[in-house]
PABAZA-438166 format. One line per 10 residues: number of its first residue (from 0); their letters; for each residue y negated, x, z of N, C-alpha, C. Coordinates in Angstrom, 1 decimal. Each point is the difference from the previous one (the first is absolute). Example, Ala and Ser with C-alpha at 12.3 -4.5 7.8 and 13.67 -1.06 7.14 Angstrom:
REM PABAZA-438166
0	as	5.7,13.2,7.8,-1.2,-0.9,0.0,-1.2,0.9,0.0 ~ -1.1,-0.4,-0.7,-1.1,0.9,0.0,-1.1,-0.8,0.8;
This chain:
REM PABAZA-438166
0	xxxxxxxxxx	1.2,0.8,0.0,-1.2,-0.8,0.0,-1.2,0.9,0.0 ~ -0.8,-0.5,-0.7,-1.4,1.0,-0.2,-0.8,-0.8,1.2 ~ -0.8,0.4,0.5,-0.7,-0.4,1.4,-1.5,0.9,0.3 ~ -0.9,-1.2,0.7,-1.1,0.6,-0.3,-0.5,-0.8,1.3 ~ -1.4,0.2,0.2,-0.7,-0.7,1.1,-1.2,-0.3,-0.2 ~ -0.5,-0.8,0.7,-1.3,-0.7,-0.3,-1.0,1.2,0.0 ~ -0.1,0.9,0.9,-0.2,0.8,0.2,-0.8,1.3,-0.2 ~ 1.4,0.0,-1.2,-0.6,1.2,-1.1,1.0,-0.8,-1.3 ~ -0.6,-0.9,-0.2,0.1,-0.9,-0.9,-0.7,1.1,-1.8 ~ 1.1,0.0,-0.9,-0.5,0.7,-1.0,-0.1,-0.9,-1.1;
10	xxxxxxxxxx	-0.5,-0.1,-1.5,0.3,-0.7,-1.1,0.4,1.0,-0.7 ~ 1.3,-0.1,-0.7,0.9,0.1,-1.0,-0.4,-0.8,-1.5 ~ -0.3,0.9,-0.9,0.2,-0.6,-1.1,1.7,0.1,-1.0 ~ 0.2,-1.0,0.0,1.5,0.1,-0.5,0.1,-0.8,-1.4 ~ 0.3,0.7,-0.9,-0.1,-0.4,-1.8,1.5,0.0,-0.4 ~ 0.7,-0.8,-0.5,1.1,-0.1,-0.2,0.3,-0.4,-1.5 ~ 0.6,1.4,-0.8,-0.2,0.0,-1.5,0.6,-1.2,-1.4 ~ -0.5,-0.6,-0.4,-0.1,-0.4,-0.8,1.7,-0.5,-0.8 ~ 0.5,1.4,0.0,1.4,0.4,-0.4,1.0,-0.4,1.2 ~ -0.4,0.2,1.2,0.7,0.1,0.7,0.4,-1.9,0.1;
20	xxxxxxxxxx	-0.9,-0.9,0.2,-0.3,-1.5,0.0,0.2,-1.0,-0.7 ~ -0.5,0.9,-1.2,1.2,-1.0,-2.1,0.4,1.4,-0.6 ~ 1.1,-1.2,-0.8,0.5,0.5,-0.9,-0.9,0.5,-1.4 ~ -0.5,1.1,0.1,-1.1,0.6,-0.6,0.4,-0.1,-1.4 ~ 0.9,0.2,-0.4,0.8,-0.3,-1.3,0.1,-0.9,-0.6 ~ -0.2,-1.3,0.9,0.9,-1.4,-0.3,-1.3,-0.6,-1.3 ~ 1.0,-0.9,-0.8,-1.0,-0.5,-1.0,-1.1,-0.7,0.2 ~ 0.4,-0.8,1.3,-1.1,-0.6,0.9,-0.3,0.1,1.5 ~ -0.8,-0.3,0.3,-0.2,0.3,1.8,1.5,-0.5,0.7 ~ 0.5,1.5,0.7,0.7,-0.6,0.7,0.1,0.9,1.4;
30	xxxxxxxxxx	-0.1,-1.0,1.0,0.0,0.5,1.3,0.8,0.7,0.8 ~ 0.3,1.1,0.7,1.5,0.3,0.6,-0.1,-0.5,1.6 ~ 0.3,-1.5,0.0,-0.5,-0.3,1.3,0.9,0.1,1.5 ~ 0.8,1.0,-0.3,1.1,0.5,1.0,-1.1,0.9,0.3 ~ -0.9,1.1,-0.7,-0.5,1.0,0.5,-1.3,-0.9,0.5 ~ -0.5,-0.8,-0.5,-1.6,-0.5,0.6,0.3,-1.2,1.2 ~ 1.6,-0.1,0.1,-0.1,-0.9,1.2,0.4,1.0,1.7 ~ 0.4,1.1,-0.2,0.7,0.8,0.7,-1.7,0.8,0.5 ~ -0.4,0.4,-1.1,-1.3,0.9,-0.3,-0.8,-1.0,1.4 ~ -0.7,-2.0,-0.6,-0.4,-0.1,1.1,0.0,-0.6,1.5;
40	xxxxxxxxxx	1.7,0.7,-0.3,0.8,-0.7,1.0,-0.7,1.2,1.2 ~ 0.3,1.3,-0.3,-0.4,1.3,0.4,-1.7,-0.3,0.6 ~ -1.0,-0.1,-1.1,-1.0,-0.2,0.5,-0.5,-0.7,1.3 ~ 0.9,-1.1,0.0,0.0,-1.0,0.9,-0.3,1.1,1.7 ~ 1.7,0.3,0.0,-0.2,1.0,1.2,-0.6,0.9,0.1 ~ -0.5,0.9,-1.1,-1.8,1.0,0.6,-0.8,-0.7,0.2 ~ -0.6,-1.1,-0.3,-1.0,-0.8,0.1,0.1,-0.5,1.4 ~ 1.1,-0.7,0.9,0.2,-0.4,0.3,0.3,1.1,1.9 ~ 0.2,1.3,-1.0,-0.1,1.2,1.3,-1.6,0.5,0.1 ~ -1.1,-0.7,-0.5,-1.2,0.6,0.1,-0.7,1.0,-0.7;
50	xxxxxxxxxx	0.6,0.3,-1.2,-0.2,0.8,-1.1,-0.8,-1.1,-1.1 ~ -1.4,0.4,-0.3,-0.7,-1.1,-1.2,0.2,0.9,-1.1 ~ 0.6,-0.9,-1.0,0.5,0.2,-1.4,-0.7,-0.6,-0.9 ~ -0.4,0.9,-1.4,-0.9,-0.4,-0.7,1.2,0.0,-1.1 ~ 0.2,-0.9,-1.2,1.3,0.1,-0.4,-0.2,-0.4,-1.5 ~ 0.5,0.9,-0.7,0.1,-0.1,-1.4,0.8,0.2,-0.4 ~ -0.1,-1.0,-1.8,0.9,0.2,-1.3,-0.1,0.5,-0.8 ~ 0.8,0.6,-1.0,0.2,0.1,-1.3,0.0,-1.1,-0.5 ~ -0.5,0.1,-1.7,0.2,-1.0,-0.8,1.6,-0.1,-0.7 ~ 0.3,1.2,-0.1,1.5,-0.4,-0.7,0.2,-0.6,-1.4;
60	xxxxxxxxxx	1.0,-0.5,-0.1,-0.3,-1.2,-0.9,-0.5,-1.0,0.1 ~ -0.5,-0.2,1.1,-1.1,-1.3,-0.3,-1.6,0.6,-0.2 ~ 0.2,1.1,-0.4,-1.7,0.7,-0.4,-0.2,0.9,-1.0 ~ 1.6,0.8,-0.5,-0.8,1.4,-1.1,0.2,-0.6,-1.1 ~ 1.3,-0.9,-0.1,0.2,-0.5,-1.8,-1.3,-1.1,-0.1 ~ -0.3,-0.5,0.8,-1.4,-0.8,-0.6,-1.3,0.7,-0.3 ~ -0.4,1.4,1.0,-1.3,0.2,-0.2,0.2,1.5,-0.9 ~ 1.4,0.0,-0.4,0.0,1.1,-1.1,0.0,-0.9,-1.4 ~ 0.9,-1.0,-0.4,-0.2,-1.0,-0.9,-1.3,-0.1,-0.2 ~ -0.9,0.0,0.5,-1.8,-0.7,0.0,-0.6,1.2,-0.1;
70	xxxxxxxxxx	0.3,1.3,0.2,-0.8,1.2,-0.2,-0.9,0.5,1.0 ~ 0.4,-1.1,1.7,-1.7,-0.1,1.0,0.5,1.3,0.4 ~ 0.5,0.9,-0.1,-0.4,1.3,0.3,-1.1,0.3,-0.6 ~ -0.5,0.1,-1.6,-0.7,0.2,-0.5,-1.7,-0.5,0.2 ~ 0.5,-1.1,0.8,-1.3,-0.2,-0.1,-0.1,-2.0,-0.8 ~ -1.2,-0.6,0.5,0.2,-1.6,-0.5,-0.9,-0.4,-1.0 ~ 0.7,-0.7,-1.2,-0.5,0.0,-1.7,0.2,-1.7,0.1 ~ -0.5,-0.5,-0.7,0.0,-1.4,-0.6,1.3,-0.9,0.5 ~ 0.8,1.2,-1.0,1.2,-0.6,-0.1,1.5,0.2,0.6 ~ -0.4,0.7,1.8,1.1,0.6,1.1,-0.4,-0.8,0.8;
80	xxxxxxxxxx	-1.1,-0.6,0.0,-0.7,-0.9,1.5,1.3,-1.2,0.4 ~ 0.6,0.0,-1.0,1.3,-1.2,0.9,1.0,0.9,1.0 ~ 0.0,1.2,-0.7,0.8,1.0,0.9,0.0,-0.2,1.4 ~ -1.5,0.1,0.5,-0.6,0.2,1.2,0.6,-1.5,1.2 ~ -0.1,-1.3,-0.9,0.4,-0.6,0.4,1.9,0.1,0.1 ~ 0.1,0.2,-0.6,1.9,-0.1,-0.2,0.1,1.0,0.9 ~ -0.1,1.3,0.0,0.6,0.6,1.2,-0.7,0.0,1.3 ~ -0.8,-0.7,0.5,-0.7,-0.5,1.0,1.0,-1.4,0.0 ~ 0.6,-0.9,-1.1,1.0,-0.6,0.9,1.2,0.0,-0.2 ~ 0.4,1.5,0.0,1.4,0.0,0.6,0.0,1.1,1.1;
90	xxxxxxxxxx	-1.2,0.9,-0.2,-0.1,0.9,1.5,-0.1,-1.4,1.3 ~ -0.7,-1.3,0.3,-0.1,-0.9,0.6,1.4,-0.3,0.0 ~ 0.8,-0.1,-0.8,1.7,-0.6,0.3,0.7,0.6,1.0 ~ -0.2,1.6,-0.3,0.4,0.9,0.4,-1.0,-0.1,1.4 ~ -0.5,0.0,0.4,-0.7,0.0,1.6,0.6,-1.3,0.5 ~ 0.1,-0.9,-0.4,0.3,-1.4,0.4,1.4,0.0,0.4 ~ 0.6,0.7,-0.4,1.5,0.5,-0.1,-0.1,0.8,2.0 ~ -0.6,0.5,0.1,-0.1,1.0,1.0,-0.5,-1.0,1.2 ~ -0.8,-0.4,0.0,-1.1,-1.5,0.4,1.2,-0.9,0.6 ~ 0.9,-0.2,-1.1,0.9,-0.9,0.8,1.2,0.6,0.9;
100	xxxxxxxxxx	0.2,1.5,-0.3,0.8,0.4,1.0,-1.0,0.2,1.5 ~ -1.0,0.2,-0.2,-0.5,0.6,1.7,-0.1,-1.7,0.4 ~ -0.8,-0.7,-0.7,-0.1,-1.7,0.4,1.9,0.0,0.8 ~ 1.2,-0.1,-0.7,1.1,-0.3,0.8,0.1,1.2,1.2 ~ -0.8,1.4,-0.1,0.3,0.4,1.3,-1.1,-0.1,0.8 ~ -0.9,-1.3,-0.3,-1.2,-0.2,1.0,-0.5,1.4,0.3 ~ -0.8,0.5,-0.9,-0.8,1.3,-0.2,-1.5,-0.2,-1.0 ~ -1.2,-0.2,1.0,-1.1,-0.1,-0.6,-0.2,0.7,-0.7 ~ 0.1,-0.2,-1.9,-0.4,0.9,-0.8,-1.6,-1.1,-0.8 ~ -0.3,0.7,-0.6,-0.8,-0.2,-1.0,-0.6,0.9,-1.0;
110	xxxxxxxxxx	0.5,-0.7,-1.6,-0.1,1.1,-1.1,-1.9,-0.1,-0.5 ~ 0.2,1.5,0.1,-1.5,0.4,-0.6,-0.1,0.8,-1.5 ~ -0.4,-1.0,-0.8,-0.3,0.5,-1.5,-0.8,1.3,-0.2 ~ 0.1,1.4,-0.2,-0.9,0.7,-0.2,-1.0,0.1,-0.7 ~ 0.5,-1.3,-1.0,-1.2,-0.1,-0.9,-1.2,-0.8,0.5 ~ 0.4,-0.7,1.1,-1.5,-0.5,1.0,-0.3,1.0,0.9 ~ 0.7,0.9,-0.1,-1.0,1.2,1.1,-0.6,1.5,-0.7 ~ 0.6,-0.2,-1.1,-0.5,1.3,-0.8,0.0,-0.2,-1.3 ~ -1.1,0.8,-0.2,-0.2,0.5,-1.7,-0.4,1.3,-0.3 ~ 0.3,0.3,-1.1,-0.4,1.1,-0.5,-1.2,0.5,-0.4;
120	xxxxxxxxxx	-0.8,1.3,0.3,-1.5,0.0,0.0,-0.8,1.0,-1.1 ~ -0.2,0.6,-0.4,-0.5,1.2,-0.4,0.6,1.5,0.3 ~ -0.3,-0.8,1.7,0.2,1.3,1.0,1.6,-0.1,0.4 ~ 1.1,-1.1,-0.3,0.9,0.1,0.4,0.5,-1.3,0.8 ~ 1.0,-0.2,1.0,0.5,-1.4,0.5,-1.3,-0.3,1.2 ~ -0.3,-1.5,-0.4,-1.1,-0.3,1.2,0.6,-1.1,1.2 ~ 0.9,0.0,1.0,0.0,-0.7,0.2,-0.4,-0.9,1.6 ~ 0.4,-1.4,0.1,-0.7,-0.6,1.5,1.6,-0.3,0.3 ~ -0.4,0.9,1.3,1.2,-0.6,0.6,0.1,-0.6,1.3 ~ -1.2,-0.5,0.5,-0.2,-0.8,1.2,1.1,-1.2,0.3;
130	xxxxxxxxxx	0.3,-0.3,-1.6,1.3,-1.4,0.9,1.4,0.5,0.6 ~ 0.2,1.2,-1.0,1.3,1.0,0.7,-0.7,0.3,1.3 ~ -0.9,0.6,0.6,-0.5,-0.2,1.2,0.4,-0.9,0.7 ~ -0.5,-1.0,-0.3,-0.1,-1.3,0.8,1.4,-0.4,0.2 ~ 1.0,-0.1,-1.5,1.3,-0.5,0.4,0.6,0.8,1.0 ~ 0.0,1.5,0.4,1.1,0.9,1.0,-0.7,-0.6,1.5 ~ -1.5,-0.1,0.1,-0.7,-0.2,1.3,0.6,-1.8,0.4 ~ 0.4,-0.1,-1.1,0.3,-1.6,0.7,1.7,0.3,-0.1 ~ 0.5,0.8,-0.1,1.6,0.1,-0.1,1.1,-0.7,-1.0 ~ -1.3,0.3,-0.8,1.1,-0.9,-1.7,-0.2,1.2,-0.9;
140	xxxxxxxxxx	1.4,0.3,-0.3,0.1,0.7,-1.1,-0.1,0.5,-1.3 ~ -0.7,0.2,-0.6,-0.8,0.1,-1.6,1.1,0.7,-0.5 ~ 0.3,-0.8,-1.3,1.1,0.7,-0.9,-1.2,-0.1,-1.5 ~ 0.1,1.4,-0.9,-0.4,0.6,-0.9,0.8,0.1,-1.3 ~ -0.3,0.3,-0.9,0.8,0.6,-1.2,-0.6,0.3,-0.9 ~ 0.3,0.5,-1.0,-0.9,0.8,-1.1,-0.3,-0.8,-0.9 ~ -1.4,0.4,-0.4,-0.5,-1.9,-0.9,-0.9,0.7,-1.2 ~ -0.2,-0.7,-0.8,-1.3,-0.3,-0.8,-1.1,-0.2,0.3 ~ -0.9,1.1,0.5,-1.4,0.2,0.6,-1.2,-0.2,-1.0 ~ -0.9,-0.7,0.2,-1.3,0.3,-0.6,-0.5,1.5,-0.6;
150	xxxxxxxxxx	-0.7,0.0,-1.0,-0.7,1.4,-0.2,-1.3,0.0,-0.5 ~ -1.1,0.6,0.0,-1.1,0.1,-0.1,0.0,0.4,-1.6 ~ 0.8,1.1,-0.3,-0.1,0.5,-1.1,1.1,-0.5,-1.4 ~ 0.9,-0.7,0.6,1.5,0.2,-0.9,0.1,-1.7,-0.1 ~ -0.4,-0.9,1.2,0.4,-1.0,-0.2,1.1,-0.7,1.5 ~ 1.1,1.0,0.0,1.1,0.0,0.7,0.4,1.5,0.7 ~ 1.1,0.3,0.9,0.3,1.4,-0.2,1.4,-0.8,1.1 ~ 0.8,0.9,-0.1,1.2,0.0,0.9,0.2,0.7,0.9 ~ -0.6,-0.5,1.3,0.2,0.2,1.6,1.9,0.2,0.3 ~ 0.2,1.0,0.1,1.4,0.2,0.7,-0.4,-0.2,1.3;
160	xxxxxxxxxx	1.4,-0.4,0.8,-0.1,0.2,1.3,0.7,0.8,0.6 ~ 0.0,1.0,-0.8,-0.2,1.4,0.4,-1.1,0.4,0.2 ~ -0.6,-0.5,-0.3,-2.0,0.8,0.2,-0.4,-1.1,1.1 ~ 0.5,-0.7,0.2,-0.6,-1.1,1.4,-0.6,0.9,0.7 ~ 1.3,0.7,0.7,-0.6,0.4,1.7,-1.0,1.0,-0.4 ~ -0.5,0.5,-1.2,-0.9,1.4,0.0,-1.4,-1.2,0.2 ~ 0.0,-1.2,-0.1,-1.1,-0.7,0.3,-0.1,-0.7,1.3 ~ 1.0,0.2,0.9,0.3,0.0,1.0,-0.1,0.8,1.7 ~ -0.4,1.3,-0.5,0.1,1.0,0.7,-0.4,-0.5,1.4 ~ -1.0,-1.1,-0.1,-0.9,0.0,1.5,1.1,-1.3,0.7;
170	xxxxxxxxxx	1.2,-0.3,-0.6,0.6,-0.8,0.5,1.5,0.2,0.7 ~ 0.4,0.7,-1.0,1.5,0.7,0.3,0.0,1.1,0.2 ~ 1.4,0.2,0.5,0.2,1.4,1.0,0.7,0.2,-0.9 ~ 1.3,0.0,-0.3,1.3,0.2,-0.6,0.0,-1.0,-1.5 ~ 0.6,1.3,-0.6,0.4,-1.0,-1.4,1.5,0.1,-0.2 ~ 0.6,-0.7,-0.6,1.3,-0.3,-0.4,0.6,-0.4,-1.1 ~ 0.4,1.1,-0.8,0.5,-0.9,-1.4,1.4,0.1,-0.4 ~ 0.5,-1.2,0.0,1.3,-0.5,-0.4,0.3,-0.2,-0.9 ~ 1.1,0.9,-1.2,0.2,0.3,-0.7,1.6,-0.7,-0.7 ~ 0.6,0.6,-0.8,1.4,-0.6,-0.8,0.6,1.4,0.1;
180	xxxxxxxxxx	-0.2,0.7,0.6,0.4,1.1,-0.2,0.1,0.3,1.6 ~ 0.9,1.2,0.7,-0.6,0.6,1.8,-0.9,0.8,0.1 ~ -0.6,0.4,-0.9,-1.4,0.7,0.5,-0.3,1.0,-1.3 ~ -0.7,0.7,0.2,-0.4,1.3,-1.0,1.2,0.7,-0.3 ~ 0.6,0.9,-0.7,1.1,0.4,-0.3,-0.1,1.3,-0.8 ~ 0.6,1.1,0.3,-0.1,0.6,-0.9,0.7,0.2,-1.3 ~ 0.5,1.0,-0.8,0.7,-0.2,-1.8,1.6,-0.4,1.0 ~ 0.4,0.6,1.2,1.8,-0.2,0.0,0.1,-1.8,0.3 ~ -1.5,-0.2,0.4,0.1,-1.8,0.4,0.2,0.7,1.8 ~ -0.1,0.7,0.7,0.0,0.0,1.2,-1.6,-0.7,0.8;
190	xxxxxxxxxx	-0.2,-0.6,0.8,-1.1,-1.0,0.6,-0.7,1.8,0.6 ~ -1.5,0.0,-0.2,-0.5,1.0,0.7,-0.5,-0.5,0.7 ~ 0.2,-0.1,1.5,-0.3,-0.4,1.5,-2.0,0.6,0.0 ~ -0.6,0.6,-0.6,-1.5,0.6,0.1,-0.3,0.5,-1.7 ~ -1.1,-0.8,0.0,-0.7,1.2,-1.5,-1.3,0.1,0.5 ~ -0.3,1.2,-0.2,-1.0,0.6,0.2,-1.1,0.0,-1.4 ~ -1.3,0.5,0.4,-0.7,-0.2,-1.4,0.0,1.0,-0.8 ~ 0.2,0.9,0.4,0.6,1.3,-0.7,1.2,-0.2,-0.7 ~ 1.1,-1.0,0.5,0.9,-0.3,-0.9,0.0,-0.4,-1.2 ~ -1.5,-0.9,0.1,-0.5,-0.7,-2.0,-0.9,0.8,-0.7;
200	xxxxxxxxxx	-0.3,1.1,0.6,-1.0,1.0,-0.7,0.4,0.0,-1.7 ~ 1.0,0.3,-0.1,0.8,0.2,-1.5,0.4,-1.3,-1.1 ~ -0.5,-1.1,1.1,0.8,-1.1,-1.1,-0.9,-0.1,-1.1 ~ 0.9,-0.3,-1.0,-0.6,0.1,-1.0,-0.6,0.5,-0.8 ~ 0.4,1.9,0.6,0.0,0.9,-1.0,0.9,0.8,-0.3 ~ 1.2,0.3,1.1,1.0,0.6,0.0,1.6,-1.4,-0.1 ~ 1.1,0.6,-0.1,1.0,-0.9,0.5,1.0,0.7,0.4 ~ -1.3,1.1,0.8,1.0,0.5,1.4,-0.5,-0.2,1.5 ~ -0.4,-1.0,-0.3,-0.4,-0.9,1.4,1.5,-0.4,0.2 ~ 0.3,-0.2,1.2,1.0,-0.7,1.0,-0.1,-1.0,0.3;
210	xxxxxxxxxx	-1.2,-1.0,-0.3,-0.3,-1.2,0.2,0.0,-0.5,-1.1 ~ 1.0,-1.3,-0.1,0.2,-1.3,-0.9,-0.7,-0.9,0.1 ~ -1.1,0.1,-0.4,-1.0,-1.1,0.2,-0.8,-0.4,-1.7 ~ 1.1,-0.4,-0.4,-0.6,-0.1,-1.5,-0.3,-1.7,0.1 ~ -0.8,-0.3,-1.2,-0.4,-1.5,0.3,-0.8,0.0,1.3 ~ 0.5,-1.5,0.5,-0.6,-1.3,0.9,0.0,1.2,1.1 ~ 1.2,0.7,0.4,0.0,1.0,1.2,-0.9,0.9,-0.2 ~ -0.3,0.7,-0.8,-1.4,0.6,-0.1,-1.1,-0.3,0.5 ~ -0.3,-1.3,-0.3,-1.6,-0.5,0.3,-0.1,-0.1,1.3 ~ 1.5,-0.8,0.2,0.1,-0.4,1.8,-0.2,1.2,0.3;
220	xxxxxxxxxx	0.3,1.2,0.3,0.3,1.0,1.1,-1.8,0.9,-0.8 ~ -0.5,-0.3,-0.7,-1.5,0.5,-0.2,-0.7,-0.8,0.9 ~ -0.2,-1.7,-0.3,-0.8,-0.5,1.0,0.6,0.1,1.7 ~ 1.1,-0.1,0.4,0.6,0.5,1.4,-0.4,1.5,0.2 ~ -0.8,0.5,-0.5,-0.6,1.6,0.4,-1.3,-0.3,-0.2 ~ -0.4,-1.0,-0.9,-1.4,-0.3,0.5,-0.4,-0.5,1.3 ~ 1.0,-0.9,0.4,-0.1,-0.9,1.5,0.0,1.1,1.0 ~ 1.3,1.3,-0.1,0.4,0.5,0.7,-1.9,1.2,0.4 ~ -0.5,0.4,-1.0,-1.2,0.3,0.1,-1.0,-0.9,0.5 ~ 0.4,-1.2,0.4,-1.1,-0.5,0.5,0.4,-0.2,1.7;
230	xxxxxxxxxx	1.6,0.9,0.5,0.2,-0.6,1.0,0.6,-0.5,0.7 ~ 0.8,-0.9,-1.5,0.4,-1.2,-0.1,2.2,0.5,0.3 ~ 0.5,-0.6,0.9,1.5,0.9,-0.2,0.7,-1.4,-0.7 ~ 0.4,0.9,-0.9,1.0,-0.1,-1.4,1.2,0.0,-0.4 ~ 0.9,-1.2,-0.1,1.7,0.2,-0.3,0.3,-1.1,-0.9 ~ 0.9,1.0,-1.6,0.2,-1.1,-0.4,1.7,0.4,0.1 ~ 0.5,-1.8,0.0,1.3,0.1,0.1,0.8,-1.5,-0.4 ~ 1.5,0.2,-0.4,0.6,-1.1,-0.7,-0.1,-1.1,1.1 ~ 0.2,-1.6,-1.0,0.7,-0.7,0.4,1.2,-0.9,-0.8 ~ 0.7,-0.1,1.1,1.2,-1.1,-0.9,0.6,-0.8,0.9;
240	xxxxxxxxxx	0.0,0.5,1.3,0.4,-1.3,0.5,-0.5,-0.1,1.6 ~ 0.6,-1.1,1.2,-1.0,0.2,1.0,0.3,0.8,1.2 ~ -1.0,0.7,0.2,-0.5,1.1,0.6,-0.1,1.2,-0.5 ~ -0.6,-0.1,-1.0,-0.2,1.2,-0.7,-1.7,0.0,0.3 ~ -0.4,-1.5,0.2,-1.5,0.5,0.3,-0.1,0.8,1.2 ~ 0.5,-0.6,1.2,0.1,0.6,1.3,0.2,1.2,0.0 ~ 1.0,1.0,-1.0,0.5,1.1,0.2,-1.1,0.9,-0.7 ~ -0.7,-0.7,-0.7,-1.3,1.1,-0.7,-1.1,-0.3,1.3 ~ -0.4,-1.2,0.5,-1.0,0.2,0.9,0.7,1.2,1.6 ~ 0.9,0.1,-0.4,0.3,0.8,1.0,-0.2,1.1,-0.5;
250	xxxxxxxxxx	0.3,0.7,-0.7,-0.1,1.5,-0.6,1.3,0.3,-0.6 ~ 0.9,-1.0,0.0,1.7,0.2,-0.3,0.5,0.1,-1.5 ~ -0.8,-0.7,-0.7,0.4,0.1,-1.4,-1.6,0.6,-0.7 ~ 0.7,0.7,-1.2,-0.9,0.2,-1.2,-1.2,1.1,0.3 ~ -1.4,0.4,-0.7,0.0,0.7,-0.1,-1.6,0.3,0.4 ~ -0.6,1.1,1.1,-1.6,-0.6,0.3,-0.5,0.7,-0.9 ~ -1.7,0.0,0.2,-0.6,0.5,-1.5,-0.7,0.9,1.2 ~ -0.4,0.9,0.1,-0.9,0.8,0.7,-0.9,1.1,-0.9 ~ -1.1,0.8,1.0,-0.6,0.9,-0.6,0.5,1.3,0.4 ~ -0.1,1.2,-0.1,-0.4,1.4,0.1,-0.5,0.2,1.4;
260	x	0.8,0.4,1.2,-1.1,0.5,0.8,0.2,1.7,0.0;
């Protein structure tokens, strides 16, 4: 059991990937709801030990084949504007999905669209986050996920929530990302328990780095070294079934992100 006290009460941001929650493959949205009923079956009992949890999704299949179909990476034209809408409602299916599991374990959630709290600026992500405030001070839990944000310049841009907590700093302690995989890995597939930032010096110019972090795993363990520079302690690690969350909030599974001392 993870356990905590009023006390020295911390907020945890916990993001739970995309891949790991649908079938990322499947022709259409499909949900793996053994892992999202276990996942907030788990939350239940940190929430419930005094630990406030800020909690996020991946889109999965219910988010990359629609807003790659429409091009809203690129940016919003005449003729993608339906996009915005369509994967805005199946990312909502997909939260509703989740919504009804914490509703059966009587666990105050409520989903926050990032597209009402941020946009994209000139200068970069601007966002208000006074109602995430307000929801942890009243003891209801704000669940997140990576959306179709406003932009100053483009139209649209695509908010991962992977980049959440870097807009978060003044709120959370701990980040947490839950992956399809047990953690960072190097070429034999063995789980590296620490990467250091010296360990990514070379990505991406040599491929005698020891670190497997090609793709999605790349970006993740670049922004988890941004957090980790801000302070912030950093672990990403699998899930698949329950208590795998518990065993990463412990230190037990997968892999932290730290700096150089």
């Amino acid at each position: 059991m993870f356990t905590s006290t009023m006390a020295t009460r911390k907020t945890i941001y916990v993001k739970i990937g995309g891949s790991t929650i649908t079938e990322k493959g499947a022709k259409q949205p499909k949900p793996r709801m053994d892992r999202i009923r276990s996942f907030c079956s788990e939350v239940k009992q940190v929430v419930s030990s005094g630990t406030q949890l800020i909690l996020a999704h991946g889109g999965g299949s219910y988010a990359h084949p629609f807003a790659a179909r429409h091009s809203l990476d690129a940016g919003l034209t005449l003729k993608n504007r339906i996009g915005v809408t369509e994967t805005r409602y199946w990312l909502t299916e997909l939260s509703q999905i989740f919504l009804r599991e914490f509703l059966r374990a009587s666990l105050p959630v409520v989903v926050f669209h990032p597209s009402s709290l941020v946009y994209k600026s000139s200068s970069g992500w601007t966002p208000f986050l006074t109602p995430i405030k307000l929801a942890l001070e009243n003891e209801i839990t704000p669940l997140l996920m990576g959306d179709v944000v406003f932009a100053e310049d483009t139209g649209v841009a695509i908010l991962s929530a992977d980049d959440i907590p870097l807009l978060l700093l003044d709120v959370v302690d701990e980040v947490l990302f839950l992956v399809d995989v047990p953690g960072v890995m190097d070429e034999s597939g063995r789980v590296l328990r620490v990467v250091r930032k010296k360990d990514l010096v070379d990505i991406g110019k040599t491929s005698a780095s020891t670190i497997d972090v090609t793709g999605g795993m790349e970006e993740k363990v670049k922004k988890a070294l941004l957090l980790a520079e801000k302070g912030k302690k950093v672990r990403i690690a699998g899930y698949k079934e329950k208590g795998d969350l518990l065993k990463a909030l412990n230190g037990l599974s997968g892999t932290e992100i730290i700096l150089d001392y």
